[in-house]
C-alpha positions as CSV (number, residue, x, y, z in Angstrom):
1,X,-5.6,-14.9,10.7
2,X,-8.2,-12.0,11.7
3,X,-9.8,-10.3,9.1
4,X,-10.7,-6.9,9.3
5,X,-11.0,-4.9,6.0
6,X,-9.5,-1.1,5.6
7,X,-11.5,0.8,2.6
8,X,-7.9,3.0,2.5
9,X,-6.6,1.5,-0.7
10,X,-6.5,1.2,-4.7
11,X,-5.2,-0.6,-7.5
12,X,-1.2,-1.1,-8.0
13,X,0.4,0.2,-11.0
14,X,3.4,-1.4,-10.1
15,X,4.2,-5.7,-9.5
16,X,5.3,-6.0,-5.9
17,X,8.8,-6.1,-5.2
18,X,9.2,-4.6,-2.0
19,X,8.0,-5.4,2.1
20,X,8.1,-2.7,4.1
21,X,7.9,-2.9,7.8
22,X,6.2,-0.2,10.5
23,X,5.3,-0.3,13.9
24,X,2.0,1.1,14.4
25,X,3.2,4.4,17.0
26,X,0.1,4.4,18.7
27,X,-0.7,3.5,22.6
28,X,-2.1,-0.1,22.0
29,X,-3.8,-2.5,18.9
30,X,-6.8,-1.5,18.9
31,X,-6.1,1.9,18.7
32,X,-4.0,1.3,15.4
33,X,-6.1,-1.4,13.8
34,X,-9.5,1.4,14.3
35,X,-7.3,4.0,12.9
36,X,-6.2,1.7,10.2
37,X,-10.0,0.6,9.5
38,X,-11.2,4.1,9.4
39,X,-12.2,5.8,5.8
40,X,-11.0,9.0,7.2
41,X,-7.6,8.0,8.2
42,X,-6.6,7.5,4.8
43,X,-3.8,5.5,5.7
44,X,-3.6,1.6,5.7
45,X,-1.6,-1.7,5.6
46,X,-1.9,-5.1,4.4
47,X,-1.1,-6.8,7.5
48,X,-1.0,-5.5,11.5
49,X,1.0,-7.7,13.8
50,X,0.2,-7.5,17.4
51,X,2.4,-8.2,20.1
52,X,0.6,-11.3,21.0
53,X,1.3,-13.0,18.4
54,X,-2.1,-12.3,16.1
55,X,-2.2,-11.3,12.5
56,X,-4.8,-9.3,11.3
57,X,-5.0,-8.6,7.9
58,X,-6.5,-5.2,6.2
59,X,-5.9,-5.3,2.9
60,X,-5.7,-7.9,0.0
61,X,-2.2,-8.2,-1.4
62,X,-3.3,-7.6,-4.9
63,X,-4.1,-3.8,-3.8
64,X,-2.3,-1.2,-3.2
65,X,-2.5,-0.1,0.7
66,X,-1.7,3.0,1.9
67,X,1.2,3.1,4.2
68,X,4.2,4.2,3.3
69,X,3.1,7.5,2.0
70,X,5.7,9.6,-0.1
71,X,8.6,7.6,-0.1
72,X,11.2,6.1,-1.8
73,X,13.3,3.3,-2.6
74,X,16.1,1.9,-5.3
75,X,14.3,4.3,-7.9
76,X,10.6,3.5,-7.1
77,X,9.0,6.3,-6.2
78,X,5.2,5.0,-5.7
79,X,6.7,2.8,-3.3
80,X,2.5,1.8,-2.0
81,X,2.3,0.4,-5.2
82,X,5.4,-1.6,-5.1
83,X,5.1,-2.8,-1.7
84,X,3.4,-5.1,1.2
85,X,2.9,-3.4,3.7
86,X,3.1,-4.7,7.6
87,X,2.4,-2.5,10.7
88,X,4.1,-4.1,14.0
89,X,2.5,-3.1,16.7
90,X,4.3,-1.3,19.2
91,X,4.0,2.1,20.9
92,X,6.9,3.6,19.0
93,X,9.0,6.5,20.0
94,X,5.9,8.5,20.9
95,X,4.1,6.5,23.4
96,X,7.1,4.8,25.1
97,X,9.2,2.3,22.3
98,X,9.7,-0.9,23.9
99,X,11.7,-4.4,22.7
100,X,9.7,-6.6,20.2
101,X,8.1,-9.6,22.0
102,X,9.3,-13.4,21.3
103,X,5.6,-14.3,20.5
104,X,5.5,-11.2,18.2
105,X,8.3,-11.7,16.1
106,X,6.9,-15.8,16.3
107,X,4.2,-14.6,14.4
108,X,5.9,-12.2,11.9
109,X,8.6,-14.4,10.8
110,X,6.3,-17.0,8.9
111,X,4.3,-14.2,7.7
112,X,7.2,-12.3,6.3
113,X,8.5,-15.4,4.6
114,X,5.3,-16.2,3.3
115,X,5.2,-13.0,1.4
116,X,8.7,-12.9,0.5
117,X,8.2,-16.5,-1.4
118,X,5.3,-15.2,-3.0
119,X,6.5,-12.0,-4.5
120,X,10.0,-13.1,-5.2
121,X,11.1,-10.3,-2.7
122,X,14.9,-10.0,-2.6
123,X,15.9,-9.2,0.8
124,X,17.5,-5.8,-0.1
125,X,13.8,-4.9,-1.0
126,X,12.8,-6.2,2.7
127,X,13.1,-2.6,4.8
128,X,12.1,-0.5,7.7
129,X,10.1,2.7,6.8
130,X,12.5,4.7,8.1
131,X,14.7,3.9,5.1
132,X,12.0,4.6,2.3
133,X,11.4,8.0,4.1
134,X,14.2,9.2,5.9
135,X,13.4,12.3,6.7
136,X,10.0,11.5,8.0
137,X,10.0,8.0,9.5
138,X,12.0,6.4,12.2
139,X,10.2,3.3,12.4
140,X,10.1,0.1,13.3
141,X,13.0,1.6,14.6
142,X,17.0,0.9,16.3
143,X,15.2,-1.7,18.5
144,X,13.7,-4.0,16.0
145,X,15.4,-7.1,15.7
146,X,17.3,-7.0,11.8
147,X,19.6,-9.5,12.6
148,X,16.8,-12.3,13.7
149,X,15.5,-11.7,10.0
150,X,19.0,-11.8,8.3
151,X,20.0,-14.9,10.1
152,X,16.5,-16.5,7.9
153,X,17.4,-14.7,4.8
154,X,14.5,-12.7,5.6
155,X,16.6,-9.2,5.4
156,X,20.1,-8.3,4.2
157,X,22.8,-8.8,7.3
158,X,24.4,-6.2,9.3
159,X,28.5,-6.8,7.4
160,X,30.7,-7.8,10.2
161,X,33.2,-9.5,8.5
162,X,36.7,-8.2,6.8
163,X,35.7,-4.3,6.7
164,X,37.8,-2.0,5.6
165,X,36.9,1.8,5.2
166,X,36.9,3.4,1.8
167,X,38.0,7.1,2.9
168,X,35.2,8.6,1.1
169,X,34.4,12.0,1.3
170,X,31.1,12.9,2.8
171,X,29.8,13.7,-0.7
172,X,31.7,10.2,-1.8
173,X,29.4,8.7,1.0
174,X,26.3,10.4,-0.3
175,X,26.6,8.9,-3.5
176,X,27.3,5.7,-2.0
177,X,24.1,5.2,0.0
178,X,22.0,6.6,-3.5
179,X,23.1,3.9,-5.1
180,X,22.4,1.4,-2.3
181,X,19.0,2.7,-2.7
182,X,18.3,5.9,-0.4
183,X,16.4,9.4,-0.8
184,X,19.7,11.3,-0.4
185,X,17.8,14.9,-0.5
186,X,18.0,15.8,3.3
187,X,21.6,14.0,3.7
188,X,21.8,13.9,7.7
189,X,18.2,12.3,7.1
190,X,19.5,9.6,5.3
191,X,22.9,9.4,7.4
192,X,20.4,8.6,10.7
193,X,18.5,5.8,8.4
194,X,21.0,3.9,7.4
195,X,22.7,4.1,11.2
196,X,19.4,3.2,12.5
197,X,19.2,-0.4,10.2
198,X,22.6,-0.9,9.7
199,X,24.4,0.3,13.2
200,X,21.7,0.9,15.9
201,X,24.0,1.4,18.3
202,X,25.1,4.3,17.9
203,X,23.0,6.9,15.5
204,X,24.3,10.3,15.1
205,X,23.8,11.3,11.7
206,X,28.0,11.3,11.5
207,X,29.2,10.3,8.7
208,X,32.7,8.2,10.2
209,X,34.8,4.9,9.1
210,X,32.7,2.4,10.7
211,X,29.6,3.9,8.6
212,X,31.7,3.9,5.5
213,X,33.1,0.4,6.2
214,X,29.6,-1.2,6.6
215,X,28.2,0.5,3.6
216,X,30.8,-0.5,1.5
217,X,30.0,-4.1,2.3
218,X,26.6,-3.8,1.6
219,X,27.3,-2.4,-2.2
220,X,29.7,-5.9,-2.0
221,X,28.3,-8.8,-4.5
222,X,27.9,-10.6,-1.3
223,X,27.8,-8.6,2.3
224,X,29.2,-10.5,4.7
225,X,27.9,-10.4,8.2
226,X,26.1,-12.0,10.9
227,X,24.0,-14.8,9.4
């Protein structure tokens, strides 16, 4: 493990409970680990991943990084202060969004499970930024590999098994993915979210049975899918 220290954080008011997961969205790893490193940035993470495989870490679990900015998750709203945060590096949607290497994810996986042992993470607290901020965020994005985690029990699994769809409304829907743990306050954000973890394959903000069928096996006591 590299160590390179970001002054962007402060102390936690909250015990971790949540891992959050980013790619960086900037042209290479140096780029993002200066940026991260820089006092006028203002922005942070505990841990930065490159695509080589190397962990470099940035700020001491114990504090509170600054990553996620406003955001918001199963009624946290101070989500930094509830969370690890871990910037994947990749050039994201801007700079030309790309698969995530074997040697990468080689050296996330450990790391992820490491933290999750620690902090007694569940892994419906294990989530891409694009779910704690909807209407911002789209990262790590439709192209990060979920399923790899789920299979490890490192993230919850995509339901595949015995769906059946609920007929909600839209409204009904709404409600649903609140209580699953969403910021429902720009709805078509939210929509596009939970597409873009849970059905990457086709995100449309649309609201249809196979969105309603998957969701309702999430809220299940057990989701059944591919592990």
């Amino acid at each position: 493990m590299i160590e390179t220290p970001s002054p962007n954080f402060d102390e936690r008011s909250l015990p971790v409970s949540m891992l959050v997961l980013h790619y960086t969205g900037m042209p290479d790893a140096a780029s993002a680990i200066n940026w991260l490193a820089n006092p006028e940035a203002r922005v942070s993470a505990h841990y930065v991943v490159t695509e080589d495989g190397q962990v470099v870490r940035m700020v001491d679990e114990t504090k509170r990084a600054w990553h996620a900015g406003r955001a918001y998750w199963r009624g946290i709203d101070d989500v930094n202060s509830a969370s690890i945060g871990i910037e994947i590096v990749n050039p994201g949607h801007e700079w030309g969004y790309r698969p995530f290497p074997a040697t990468q994810m080689g050296a996330l996986i450990p790391l992820i499970h490491d933290i999750v042992q620690r902090h007694r993470i569940t892994r419906g607290n294990i989530v891409g930024h694009s779910d704690v901020a909807p209407a911002r965020k789209q990262d790590p994005g439709e192209l990060f590999p979920w399923g790899q985690l789920a299979r490890l029990r490192l993230a919850l699994p995509r339901p595949t098994k015995n769906l059946m769809d609920p007929h909600w409304t839209d409204g009904g829907f709404m409600l649903a993915l609140e209580r699953f743990g969403y910021d429902i306050t720009d709805p078509q954000a939210a929509v596009i979210a939970f597409q873009r973890r849970f059905r990457p394959e086709m995100i449309d903000g649309i609201i249809d049975g196979e969105c309603r069928a998957i969701l309702l096996a999430l809220l299940l006591p057990k989701p059944m899918g591919d592990e």
